[in-house]
SEVOVEX-815145 format. One record per residue: residue number from 0; residue in three letters; x, y, z of N, C-alpha, C, O in turn. Coordinates in steps of 0.1 Angstrom, whole numbers. Example, Ala and Ser with C-alpha at 12.3 -4.5 7.8 and 13.67 -1.06 7.14 Angstrom:
BEGIN
{site 0; 'ALA'; {132; -57; 78}; {123; -45; 78}; {132; -33; 78}; {142; -33; 85}}
{site 1; 'SER'; {128; -22; 71}; {137; -11; 71}; {129; 0; 79}; {134; 11; 80}}
***
This chain:
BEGIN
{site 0; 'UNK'; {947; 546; -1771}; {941; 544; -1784}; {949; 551; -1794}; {952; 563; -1794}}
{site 1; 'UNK'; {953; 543; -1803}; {961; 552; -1818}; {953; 551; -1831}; {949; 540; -1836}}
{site 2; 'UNK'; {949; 565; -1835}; {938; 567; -1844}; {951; 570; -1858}; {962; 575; -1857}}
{site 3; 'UNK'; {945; 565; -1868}; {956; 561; -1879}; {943; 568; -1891}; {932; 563; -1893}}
{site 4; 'UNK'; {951; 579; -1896}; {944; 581; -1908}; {951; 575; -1920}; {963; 573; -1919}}
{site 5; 'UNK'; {944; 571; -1932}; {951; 570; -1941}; {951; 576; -1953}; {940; 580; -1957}}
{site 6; 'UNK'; {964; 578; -1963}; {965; 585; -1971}; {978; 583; -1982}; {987; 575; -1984}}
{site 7; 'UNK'; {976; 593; -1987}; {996; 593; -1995}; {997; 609; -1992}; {988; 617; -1993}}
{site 8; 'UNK'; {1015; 611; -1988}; {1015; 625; -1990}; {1020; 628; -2004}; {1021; 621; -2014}}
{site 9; 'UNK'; {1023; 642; -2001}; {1021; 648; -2017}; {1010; 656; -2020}; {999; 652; -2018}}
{site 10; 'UNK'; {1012; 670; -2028}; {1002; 677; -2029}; {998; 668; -2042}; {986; 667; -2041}}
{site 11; 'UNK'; {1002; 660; -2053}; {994; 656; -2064}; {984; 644; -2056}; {974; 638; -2062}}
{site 12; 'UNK'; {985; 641; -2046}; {976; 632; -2043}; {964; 639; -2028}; {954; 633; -2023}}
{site 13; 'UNK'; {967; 650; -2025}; {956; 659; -2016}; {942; 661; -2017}; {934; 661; -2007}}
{site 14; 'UNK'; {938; 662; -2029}; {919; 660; -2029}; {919; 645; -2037}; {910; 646; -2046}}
{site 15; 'UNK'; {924; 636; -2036}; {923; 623; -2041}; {912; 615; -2033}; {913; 613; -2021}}
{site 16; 'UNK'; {903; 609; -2042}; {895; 597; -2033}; {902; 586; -2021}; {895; 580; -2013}}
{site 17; 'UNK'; {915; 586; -2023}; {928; 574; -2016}; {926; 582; -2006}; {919; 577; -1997}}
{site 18; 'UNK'; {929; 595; -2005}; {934; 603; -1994}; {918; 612; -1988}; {914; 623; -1988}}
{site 19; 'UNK'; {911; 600; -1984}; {897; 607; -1980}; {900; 604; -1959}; {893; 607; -1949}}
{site 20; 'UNK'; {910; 597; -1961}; {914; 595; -1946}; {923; 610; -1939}; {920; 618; -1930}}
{site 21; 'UNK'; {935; 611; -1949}; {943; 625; -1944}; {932; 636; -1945}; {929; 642; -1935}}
{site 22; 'UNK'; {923; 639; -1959}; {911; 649; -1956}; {905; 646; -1942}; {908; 654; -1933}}
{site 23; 'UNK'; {898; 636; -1940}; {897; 640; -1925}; {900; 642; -1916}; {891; 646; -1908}}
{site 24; 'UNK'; {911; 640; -1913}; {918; 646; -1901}; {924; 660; -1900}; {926; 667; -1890}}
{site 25; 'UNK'; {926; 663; -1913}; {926; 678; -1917}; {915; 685; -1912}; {917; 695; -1906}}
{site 26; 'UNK'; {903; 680; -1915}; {892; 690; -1912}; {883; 683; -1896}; {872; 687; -1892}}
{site 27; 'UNK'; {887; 676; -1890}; {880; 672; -1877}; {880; 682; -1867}; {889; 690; -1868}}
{site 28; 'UNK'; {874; 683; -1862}; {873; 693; -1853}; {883; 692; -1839}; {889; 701; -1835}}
{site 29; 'UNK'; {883; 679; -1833}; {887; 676; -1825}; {905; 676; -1826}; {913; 674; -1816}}
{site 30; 'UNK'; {909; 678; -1840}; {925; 678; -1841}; {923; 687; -1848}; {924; 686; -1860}}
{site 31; 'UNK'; {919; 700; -1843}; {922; 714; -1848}; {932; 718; -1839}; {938; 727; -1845}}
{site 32; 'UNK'; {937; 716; -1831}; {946; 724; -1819}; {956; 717; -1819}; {964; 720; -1810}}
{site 33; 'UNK'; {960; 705; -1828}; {967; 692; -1828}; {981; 696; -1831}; {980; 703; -1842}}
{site 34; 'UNK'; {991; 697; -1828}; {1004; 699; -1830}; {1011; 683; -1837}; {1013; 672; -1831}}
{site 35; 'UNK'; {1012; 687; -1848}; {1021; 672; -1856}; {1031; 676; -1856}; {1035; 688; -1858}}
{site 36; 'UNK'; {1043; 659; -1853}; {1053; 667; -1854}; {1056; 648; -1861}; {1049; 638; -1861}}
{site 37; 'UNK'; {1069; 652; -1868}; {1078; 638; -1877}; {1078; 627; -1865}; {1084; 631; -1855}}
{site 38; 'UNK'; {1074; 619; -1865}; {1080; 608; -1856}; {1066; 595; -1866}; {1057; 597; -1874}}
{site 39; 'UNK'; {1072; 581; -1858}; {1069; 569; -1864}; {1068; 569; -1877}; {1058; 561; -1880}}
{site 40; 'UNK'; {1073; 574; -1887}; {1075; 576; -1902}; {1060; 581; -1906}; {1054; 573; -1913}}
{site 41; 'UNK'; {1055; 590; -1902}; {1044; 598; -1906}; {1046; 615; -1893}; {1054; 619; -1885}}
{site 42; 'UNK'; {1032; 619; -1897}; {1032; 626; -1888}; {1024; 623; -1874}; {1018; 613; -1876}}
{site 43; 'UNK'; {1022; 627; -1864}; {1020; 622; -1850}; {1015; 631; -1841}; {1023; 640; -1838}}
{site 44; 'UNK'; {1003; 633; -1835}; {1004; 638; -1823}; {994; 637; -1813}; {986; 628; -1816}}
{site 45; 'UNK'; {992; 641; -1804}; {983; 636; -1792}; {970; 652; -1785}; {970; 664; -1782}}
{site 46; 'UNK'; {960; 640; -1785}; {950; 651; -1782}; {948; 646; -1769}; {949; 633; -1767}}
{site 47; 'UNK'; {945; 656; -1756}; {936; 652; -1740}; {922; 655; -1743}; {918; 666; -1746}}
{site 48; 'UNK'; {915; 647; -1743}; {901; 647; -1740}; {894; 635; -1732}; {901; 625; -1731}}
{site 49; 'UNK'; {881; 637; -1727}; {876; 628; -1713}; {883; 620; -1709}; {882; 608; -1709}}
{site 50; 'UNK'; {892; 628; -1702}; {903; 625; -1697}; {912; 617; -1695}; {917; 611; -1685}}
{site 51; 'UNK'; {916; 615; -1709}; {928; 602; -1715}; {933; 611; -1730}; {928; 620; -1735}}
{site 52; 'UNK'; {945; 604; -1732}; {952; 613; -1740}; {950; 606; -1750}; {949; 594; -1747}}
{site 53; 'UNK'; {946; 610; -1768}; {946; 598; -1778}; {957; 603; -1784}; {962; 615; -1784}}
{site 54; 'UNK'; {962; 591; -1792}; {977; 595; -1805}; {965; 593; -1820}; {954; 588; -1823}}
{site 55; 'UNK'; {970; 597; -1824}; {971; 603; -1840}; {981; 603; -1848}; {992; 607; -1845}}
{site 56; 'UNK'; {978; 596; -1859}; {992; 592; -1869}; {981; 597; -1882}; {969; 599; -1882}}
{site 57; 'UNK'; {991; 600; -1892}; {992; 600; -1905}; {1005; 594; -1913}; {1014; 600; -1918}}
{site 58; 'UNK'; {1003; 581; -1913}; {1017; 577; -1923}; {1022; 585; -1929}; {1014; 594; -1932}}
{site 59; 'UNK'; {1037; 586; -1935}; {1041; 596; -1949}; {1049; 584; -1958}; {1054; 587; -1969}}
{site 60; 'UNK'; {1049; 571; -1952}; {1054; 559; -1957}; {1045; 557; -1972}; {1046; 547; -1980}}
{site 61; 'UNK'; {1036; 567; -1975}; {1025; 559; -1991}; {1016; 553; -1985}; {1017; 552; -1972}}
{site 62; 'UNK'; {1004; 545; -1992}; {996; 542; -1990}; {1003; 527; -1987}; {1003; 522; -1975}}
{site 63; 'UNK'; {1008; 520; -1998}; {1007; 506; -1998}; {1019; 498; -1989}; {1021; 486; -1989}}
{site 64; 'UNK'; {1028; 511; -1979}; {1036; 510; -1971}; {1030; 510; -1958}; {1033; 500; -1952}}
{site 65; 'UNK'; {1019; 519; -1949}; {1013; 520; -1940}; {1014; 513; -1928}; {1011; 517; -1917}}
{site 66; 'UNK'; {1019; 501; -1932}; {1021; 495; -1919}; {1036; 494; -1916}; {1040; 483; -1912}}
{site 67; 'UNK'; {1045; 503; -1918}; {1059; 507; -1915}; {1055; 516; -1902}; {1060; 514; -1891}}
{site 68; 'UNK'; {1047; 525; -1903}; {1045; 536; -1897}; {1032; 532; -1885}; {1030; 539; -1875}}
{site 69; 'UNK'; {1024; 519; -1887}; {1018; 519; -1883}; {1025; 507; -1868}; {1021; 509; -1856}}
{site 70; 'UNK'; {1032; 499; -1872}; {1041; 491; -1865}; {1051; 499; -1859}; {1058; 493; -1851}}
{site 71; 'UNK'; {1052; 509; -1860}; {1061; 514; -1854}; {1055; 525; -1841}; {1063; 528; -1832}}
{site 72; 'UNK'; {1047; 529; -1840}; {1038; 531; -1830}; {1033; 526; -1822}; {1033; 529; -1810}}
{site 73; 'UNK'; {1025; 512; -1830}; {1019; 498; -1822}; {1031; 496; -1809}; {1028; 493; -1798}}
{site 74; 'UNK'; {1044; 497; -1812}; {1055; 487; -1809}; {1058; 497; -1800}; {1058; 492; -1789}}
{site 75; 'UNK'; {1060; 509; -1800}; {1060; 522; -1790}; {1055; 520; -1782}; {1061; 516; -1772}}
{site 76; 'UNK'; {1040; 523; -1782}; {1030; 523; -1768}; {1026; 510; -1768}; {1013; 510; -1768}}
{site 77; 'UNK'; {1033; 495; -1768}; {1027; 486; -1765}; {1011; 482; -1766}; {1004; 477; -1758}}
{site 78; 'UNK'; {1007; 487; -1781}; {992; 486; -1777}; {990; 472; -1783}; {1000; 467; -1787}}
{site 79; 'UNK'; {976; 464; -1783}; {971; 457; -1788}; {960; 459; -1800}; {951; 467; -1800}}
{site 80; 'UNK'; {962; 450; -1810}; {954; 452; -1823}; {937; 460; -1820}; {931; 464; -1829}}
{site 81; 'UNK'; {931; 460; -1808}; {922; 463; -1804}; {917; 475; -1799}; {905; 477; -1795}}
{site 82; 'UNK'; {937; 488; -1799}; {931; 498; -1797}; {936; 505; -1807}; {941; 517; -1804}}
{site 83; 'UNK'; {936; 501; -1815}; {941; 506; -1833}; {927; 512; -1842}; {922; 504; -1849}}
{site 84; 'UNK'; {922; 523; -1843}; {911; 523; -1852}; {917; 530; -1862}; {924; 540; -1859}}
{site 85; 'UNK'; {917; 524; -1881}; {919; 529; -1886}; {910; 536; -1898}; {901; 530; -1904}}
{site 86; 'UNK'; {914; 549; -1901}; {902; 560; -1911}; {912; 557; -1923}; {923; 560; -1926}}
{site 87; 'UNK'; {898; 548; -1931}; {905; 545; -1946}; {895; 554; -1954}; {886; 559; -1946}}
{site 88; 'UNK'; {894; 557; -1969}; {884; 556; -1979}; {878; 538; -1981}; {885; 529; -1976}}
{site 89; 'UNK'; {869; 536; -1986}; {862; 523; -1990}; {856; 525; -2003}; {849; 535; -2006}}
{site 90; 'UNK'; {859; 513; -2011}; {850; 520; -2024}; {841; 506; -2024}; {832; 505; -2033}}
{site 91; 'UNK'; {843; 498; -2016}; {825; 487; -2010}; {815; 497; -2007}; {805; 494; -2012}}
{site 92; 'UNK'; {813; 509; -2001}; {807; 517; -1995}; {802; 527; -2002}; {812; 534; -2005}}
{site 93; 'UNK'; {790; 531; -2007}; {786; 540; -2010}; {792; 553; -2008}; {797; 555; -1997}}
{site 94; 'UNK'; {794; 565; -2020}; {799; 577; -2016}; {792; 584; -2006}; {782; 588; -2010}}
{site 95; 'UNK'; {794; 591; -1986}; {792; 596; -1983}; {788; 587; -1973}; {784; 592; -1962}}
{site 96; 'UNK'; {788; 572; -1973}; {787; 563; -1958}; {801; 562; -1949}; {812; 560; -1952}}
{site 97; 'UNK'; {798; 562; -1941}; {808; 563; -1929}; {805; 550; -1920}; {795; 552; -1912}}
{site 98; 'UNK'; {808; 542; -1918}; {807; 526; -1912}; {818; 521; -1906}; {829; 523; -1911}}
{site 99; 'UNK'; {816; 515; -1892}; {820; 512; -1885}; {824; 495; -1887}; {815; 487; -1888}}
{site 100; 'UNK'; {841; 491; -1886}; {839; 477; -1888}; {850; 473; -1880}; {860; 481; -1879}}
{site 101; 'UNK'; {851; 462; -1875}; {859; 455; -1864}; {866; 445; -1870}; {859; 435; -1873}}
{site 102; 'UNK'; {876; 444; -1872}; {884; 432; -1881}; {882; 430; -1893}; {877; 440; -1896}}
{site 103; 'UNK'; {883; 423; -1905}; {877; 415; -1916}; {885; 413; -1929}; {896; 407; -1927}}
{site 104; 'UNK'; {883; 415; -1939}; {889; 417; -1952}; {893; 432; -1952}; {889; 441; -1945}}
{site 105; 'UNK'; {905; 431; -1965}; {907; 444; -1970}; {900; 449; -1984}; {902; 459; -1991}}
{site 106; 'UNK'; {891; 438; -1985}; {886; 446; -2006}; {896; 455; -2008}; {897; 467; -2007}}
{site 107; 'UNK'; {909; 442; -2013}; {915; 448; -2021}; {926; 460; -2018}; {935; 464; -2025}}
{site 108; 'UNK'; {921; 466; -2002}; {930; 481; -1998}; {943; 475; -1997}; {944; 463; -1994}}
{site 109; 'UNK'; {956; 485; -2000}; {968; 477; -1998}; {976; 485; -1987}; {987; 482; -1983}}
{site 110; 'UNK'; {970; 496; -1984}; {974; 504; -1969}; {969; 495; -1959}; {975; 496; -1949}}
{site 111; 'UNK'; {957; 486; -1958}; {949; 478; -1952}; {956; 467; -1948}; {959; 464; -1937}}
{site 112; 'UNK'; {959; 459; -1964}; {965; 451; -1962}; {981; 449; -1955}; {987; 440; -1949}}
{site 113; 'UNK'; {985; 463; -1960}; {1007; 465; -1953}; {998; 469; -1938}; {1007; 470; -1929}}
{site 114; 'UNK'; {992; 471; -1934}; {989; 471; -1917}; {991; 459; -1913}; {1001; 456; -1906}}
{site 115; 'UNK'; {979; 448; -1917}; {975; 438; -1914}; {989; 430; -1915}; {992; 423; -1905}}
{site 116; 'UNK'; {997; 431; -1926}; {1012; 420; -1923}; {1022; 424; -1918}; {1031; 416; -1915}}
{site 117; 'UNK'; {1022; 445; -1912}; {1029; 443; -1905}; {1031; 444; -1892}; {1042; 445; -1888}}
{site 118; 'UNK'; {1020; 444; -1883}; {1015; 444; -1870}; {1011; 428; -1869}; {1006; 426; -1858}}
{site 119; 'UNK'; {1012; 416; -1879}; {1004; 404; -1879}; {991; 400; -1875}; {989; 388; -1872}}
{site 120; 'UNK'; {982; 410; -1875}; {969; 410; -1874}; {959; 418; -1880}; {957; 429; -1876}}
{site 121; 'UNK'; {952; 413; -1887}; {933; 421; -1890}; {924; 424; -1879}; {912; 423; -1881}}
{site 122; 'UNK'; {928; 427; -1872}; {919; 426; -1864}; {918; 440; -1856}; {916; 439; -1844}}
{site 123; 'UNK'; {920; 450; -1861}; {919; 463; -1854}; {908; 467; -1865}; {905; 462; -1876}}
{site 124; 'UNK'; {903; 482; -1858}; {890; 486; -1857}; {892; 494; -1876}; {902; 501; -1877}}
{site 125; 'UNK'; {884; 492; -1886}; {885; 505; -1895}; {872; 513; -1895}; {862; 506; -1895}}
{site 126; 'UNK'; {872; 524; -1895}; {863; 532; -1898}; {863; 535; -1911}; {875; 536; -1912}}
{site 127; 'UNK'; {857; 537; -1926}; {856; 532; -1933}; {849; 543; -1940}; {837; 544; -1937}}
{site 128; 'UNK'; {852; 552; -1949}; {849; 564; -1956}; {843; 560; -1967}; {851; 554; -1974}}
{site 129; 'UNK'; {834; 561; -1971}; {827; 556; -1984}; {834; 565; -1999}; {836; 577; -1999}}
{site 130; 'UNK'; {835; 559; -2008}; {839; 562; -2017}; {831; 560; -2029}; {831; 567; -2038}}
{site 131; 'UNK'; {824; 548; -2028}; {818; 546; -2037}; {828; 536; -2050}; {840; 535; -2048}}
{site 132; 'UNK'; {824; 530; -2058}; {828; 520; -2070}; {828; 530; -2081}; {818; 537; -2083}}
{site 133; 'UNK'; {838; 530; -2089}; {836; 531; -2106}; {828; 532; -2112}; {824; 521; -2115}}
{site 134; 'UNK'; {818; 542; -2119}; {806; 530; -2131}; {820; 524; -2143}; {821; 512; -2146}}
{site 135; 'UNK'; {826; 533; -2146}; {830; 527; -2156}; {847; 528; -2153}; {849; 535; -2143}}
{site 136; 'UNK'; {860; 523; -2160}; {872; 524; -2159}; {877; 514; -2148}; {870; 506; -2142}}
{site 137; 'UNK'; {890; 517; -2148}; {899; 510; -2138}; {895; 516; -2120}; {890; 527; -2118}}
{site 138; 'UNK'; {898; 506; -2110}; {894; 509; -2097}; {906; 519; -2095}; {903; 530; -2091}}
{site 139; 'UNK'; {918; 515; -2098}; {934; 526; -2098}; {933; 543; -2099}; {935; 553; -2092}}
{site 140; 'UNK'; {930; 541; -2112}; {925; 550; -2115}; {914; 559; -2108}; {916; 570; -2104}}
{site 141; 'UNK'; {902; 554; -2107}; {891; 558; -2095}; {898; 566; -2087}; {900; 578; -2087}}
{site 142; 'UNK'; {906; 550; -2074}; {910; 561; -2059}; {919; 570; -2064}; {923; 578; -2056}}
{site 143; 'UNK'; {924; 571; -2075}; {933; 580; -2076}; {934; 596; -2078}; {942; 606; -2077}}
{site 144; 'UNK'; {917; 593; -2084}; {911; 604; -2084}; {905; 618; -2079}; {903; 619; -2067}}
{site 145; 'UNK'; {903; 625; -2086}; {899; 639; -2073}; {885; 636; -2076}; {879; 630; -2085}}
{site 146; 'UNK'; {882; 641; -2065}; {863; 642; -2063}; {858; 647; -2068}; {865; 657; -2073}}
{site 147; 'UNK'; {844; 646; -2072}; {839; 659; -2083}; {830; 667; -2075}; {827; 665; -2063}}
{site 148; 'UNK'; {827; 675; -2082}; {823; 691; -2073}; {812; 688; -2063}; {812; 694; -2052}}
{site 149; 'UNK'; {804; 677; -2066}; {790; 674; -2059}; {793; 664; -2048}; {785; 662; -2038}}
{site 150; 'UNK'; {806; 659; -2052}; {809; 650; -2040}; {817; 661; -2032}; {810; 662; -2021}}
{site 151; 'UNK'; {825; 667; -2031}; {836; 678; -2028}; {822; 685; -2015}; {822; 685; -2003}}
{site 152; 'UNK'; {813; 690; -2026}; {804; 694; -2015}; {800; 688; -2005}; {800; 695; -1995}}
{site 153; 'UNK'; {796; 680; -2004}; {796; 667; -1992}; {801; 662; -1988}; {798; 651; -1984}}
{site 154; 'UNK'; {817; 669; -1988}; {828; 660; -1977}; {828; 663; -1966}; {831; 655; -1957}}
{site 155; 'UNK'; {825; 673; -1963}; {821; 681; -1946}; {814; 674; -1936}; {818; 672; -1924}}
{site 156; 'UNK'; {801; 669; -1942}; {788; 664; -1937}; {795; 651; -1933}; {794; 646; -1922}}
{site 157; 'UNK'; {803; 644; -1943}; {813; 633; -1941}; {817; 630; -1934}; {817; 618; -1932}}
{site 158; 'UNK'; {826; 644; -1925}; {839; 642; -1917}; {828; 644; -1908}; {827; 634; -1901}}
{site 159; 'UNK'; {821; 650; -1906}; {810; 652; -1894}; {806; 640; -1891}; {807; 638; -1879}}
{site 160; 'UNK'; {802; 630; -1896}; {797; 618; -1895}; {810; 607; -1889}; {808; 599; -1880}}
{site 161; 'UNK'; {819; 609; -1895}; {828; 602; -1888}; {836; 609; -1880}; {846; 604; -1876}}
{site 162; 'UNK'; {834; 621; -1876}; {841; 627; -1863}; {833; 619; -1848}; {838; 612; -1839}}
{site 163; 'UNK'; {821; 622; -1850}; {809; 617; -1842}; {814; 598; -1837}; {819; 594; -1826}}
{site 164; 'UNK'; {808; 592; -1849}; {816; 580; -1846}; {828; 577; -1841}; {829; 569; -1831}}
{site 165; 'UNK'; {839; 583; -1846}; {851; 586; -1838}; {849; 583; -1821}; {851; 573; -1814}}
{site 166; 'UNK'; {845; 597; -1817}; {843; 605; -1807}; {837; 589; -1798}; {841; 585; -1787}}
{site 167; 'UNK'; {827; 583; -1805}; {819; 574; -1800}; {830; 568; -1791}; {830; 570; -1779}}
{site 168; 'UNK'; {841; 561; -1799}; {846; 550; -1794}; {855; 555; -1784}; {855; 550; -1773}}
{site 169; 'UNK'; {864; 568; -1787}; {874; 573; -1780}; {871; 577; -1761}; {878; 579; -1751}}
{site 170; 'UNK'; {855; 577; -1765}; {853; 582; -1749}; {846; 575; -1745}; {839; 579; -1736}}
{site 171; 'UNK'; {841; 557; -1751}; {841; 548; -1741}; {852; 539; -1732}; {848; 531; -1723}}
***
């Protein structure tokens, strides 16, 4: 299984709504002990638990490149679109929903979308960070944004929620 966070690197993009994927893998519990190292044009590394090894990527390819980094792993361990889950932000989703989805549209994500054209398939798993919609301004602008204090405070509860789910799939 290859668990794909997503994000942009760069400290100006680090508490960004875009990068609510790299925040979680930063704070998961289960890749606290995680050794990353440069490989498939992001960072990479592998956790043992019930007893199978999982990979871990974090593109460093940007957001709207993703699937440079993401094809190039696929194409390593021979996997199939089916054992791909990937941890995006969603701004369909309410701030602080964590949802489980198997294939579909990208509303618009274009880390979603450079996956999908360059592995040639939608059809791998996203877990799905709620972000919430705009009331007012550009959507650009939005993910581009830092969280505000009240959201910031409930990013924890967040990652807890999709750690759990995570965990779900990785140890059936």
């Amino acid at each position: 299984m290859l668990v794909v966070f997503l994000g942009n690197p760069g400290s100006e993009y680090k508490f960004t709504r875009h990068n609510f994927g790299f925040i979680a893998a930063e704070r998961m519990k289960i890749l606290g002990s995680a050794k990353w190292i440069d490989k498939f044009h992001g960072k990479f590394s592998t956790v043992d638990f019930s007893g199978r090894r999982h990979c871990f990527l974090k593109p460093e390819t940007f957001m709207n490149l993703s699937g440079k980094s993401v094809q190039a792993a696929k194409s390593f361990f021979k996997l199939a679109e089916s054992e791909i889950i990937v941890v995006h932000d969603d701004i369909e989703t309410g701030f602080g929903s964590v949802v489980l989805k198997e294939g579909g549209g990208f509303s618009g994500h274009n880390g979603l979308k450079s996956i999908a054209n360059s592995i040639g398939s939608g059809n791998f798993r996203r877990l799905r960070l709620g972000i919430g919609r705009p009331v007012k301004g550009d959507v650009a602008s939005f993910v581009l944004g830092r969280f505000t204090p009240e959201e910031t405070a409930f990013i924890p509860a967040v990652v807890e929620t999709a750690e759990e789910k995570l965990l779900e799939i990785l140890k059936s």
